[in-house]
C-alpha positions as a printed NumPy array, in Angstrom:
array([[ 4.503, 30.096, 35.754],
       [ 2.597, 32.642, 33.924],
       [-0.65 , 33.905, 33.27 ],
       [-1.762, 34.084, 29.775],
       [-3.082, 37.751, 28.204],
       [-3.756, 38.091, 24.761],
       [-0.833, 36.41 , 22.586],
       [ 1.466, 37.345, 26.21 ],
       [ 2.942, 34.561, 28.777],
       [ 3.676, 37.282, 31.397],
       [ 1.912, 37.646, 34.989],
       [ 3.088, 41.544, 34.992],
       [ 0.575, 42.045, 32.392],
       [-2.65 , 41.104, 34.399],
       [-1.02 , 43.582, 37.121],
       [-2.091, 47.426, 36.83 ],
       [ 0.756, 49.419, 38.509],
       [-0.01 , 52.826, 39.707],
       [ 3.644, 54.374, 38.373],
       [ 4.228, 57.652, 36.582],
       [ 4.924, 57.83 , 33.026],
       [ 7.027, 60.994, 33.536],
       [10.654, 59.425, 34.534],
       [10.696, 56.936, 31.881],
       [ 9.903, 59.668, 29.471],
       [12.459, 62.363, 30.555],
       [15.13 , 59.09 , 30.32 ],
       [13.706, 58.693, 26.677],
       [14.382, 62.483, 26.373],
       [17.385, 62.731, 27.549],
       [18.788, 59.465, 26.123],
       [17.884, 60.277, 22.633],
       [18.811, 64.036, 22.371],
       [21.341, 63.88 , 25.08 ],
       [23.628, 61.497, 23.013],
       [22.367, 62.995, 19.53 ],
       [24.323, 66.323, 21.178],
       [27.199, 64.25 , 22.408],
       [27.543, 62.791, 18.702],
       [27.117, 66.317, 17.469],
       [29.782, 67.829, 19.884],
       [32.377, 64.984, 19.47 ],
       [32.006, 65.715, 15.332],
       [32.481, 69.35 , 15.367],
       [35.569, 69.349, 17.6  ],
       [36.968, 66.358, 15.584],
       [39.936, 68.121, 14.408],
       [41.412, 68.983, 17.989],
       [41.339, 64.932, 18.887],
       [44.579, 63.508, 19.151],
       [43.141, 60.396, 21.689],
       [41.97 , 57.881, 18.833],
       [40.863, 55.284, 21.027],
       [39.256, 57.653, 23.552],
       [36.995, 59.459, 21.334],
       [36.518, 56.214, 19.167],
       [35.074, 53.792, 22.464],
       [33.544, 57.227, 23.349],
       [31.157, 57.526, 20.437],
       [30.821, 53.783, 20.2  ],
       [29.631, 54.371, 23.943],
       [27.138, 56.894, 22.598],
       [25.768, 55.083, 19.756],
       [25.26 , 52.079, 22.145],
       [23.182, 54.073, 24.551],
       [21.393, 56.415, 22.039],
       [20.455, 53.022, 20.038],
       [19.048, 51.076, 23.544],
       [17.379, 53.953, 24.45 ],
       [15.504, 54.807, 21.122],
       [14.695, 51.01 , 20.257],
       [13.485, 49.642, 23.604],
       [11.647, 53.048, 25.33 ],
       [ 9.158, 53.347, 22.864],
       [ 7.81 , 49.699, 23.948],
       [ 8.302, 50.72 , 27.824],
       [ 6.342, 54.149, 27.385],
       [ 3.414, 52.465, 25.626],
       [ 3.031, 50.126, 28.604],
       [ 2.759, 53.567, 31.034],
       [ 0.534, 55.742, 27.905],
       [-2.034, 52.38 , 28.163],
       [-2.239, 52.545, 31.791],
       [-1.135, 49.198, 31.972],
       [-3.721, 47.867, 30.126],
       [-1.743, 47.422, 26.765],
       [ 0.791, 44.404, 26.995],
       [ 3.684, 42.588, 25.475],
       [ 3.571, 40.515, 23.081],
       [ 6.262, 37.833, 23.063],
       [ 8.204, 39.092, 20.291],
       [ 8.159, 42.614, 22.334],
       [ 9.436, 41.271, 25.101],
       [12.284, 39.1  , 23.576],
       [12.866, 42.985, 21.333],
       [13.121, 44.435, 24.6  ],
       [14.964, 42.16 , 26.189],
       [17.522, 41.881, 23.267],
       [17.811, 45.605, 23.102],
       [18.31 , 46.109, 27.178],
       [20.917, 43.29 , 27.649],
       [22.738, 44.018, 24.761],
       [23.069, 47.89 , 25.361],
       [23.677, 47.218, 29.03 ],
       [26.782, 44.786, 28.393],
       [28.109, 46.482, 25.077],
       [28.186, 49.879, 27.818],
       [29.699, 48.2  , 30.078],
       [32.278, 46.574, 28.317],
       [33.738, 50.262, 26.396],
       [33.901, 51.854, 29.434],
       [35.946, 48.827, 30.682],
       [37.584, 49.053, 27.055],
       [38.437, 52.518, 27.697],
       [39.737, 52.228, 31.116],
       [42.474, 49.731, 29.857],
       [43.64 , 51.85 , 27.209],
       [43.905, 54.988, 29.544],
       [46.093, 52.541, 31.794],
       [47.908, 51.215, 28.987],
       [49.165, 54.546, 27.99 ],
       [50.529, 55.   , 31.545],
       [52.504, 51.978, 31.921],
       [53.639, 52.052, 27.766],
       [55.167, 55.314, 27.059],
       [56.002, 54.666, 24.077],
       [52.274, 54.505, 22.983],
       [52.563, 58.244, 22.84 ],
       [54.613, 58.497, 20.053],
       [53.935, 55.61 , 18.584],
       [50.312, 54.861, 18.58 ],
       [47.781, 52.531, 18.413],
       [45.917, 52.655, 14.682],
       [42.362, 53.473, 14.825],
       [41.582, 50.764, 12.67 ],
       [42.792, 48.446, 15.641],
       [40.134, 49.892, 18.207],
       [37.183, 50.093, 15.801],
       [38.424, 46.104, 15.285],
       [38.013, 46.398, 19.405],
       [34.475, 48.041, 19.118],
       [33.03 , 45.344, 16.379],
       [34.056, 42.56 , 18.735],
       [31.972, 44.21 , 21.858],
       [29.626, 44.803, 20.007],
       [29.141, 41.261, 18.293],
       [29.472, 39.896, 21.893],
       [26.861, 41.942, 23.422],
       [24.726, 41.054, 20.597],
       [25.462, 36.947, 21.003],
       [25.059, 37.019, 24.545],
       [21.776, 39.426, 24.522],
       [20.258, 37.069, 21.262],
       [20.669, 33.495, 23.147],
       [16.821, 33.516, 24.384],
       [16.367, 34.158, 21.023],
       [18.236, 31.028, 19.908],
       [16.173, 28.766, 22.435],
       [18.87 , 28.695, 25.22 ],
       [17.353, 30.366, 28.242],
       [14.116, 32.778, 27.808],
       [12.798, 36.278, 29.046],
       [10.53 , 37.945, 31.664],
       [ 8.553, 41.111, 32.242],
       [ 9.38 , 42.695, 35.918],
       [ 8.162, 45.164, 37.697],
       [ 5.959, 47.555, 37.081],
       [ 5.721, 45.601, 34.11 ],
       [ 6.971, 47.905, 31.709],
       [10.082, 45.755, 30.736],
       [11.555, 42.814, 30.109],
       [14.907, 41.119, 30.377],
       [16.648, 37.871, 30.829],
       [14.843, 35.146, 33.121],
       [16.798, 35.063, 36.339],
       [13.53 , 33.401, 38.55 ],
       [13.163, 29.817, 36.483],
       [15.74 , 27.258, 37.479],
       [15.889, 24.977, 34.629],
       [19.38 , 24.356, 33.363],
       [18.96 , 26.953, 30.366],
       [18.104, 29.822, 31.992],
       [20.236, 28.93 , 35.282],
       [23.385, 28.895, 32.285],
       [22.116, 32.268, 30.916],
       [21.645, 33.514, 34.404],
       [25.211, 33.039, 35.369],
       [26.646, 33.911, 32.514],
       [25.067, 37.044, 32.377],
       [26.151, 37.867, 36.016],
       [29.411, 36.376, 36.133],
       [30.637, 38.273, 33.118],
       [29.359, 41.926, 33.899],
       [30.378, 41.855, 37.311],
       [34.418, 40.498, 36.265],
       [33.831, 43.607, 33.948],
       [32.851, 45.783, 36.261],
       [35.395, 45.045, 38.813],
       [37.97 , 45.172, 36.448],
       [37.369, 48.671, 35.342],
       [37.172, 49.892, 39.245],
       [41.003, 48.126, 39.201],
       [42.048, 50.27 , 36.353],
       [40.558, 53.116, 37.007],
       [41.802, 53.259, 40.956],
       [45.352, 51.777, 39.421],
       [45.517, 55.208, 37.321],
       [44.409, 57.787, 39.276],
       [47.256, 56.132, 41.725],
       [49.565, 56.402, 39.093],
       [48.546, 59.707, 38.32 ],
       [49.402, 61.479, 41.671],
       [52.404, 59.49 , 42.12 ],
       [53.748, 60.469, 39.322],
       [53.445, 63.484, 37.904],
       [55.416, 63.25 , 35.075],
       [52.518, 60.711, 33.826],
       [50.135, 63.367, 33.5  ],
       [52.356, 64.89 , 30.611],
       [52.087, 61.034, 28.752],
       [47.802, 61.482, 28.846],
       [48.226, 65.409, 27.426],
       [50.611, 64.561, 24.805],
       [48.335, 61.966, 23.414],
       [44.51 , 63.286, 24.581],
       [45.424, 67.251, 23.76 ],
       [44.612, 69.068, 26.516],
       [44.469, 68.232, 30.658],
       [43.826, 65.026, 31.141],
       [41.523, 65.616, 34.61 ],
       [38.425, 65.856, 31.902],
       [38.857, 62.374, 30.727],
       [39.608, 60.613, 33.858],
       [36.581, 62.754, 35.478],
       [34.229, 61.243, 32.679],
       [35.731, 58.078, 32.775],
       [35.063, 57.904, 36.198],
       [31.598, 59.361, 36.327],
       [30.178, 57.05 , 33.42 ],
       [32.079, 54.187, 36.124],
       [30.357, 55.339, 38.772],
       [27.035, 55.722, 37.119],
       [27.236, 52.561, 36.569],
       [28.272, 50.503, 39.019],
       [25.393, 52.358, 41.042],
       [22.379, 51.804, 38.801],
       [23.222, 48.161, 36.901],
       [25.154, 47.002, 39.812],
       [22.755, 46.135, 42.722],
       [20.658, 44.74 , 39.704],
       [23.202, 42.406, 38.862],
       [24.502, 41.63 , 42.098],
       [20.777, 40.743, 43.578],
       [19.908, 38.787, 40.262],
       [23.246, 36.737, 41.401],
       [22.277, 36.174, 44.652],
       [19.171, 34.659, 43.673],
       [20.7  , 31.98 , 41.439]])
């Protein structure tokens, strides 16, 4: 399927793409000093959190995206620094891959993570004055992150494989072969981020219901996050939002293709 360049399978890299460097460098920016502040901010104003769970998934959230960002850009930005000349190497691409997929679904799983537990405070009262241990939601985090990990490292294990798309700055799971491997990867892949994603749009409209209904509700999400609860659900719903609007016609077209 591929044209061979160098120790590289990929047919992107015989391509020369006329693309600017700049965006991919102000997301490197931004992604790397942009979540180094949010790390920064969340420590310093530690003592005033009262929301374990929040803040917890929240900085978990961070970590993920500062960690994707930092690992896989460098590789991308080369690609646009070389003028396209400069290409993958296998073990790049499978990096790559493995960095992309896994910070994708770990991200999209903690915001899902934190939209339950936002709804599960509404519907348990007693969760305010009784509640949940933060050893219990760093137990939470550990287990998204070993499945992002499992799911993003299963090209690496031989089941399924990667490709470079367009412009041929990055690479991620193989959703054009149809062999049974990377057909199973394919749909797993899809299948599982879109349930995830539709269930957080559930709980987050299922809240903000709940919310306006009834009042008293709001008092419940104050008690427990420390001051008005608008800020969280307006960052819960923006980091939703953001979401669903850049990964999801990605996912949903990958789908379609199967």
């Amino acid at each position: 399927m591929a044209n061979y360049s160098g120790d590289s399978r990929y047919e992107m890299c015989d391509s020369r793409e006329n693309e600017s460097w700049i965006p991919t460098a102000l997301e490197y920016f931004f992604g790397t000093f942009g979540n180094i502040l949010a790390m920064i901010l969340v420590w310093v104003t530690r003592g005033t959190h009262r929301w374990v769970g929040f803040y917890r998934m929240f900085s978990a959230l961070v970590i993920t995206d500062f960690f994707g960002v930092f690992f896989a850009y460098p590789f991308i930005i080369s690609r646009y620094i070389s003028d396209f000349t400069y290409c993958f190497s296998i073990w790049q691409c499978n990096f790559t891959s493995f960095v992309l997929v896994d910070a994708h679904l770990a991200a999209a799983l903690l915001i899902c993570a934190m939209s339950l537990d936002r709804w599960l405070i509404l519907v348990i009262p007693d969760r305010v004055n009784h509640p949940t241990s933060g050893s219990k939601y760093s137990k939470v985090i550990l287990i998204i992150w070993l499945l992002s990990s499992f799911v993003a490292m299963l090209p690496l294990i031989g089941v399924g494989s990667v490709q470079m798309f367009y412009p041929g700055s990055w690479c991620y799971f193989d959703f054009l072969r149809k062999d049974t491997a990377n057909l199973f990867v394919s749909y797993l892949f899809s299948i599982l981020t879109f349930v995830v994603i539709i269930v957080t749009l559930i709980f987050n409209i299922v809240t903000i219901c709940k919310l306006y209904i009834r009042p008293l509700s709001r008092e419940n999400l104050h008690d427990v996050a420390g001051y008005d609860e608008h800020y969280v659900m307006i960052f819960i719903v923006a980091v939703t939002v953001s979401f669903v609007a850049t990964c999801g016609p990605f996912f949903v077209s990958k789908e379609s293709k199967l």
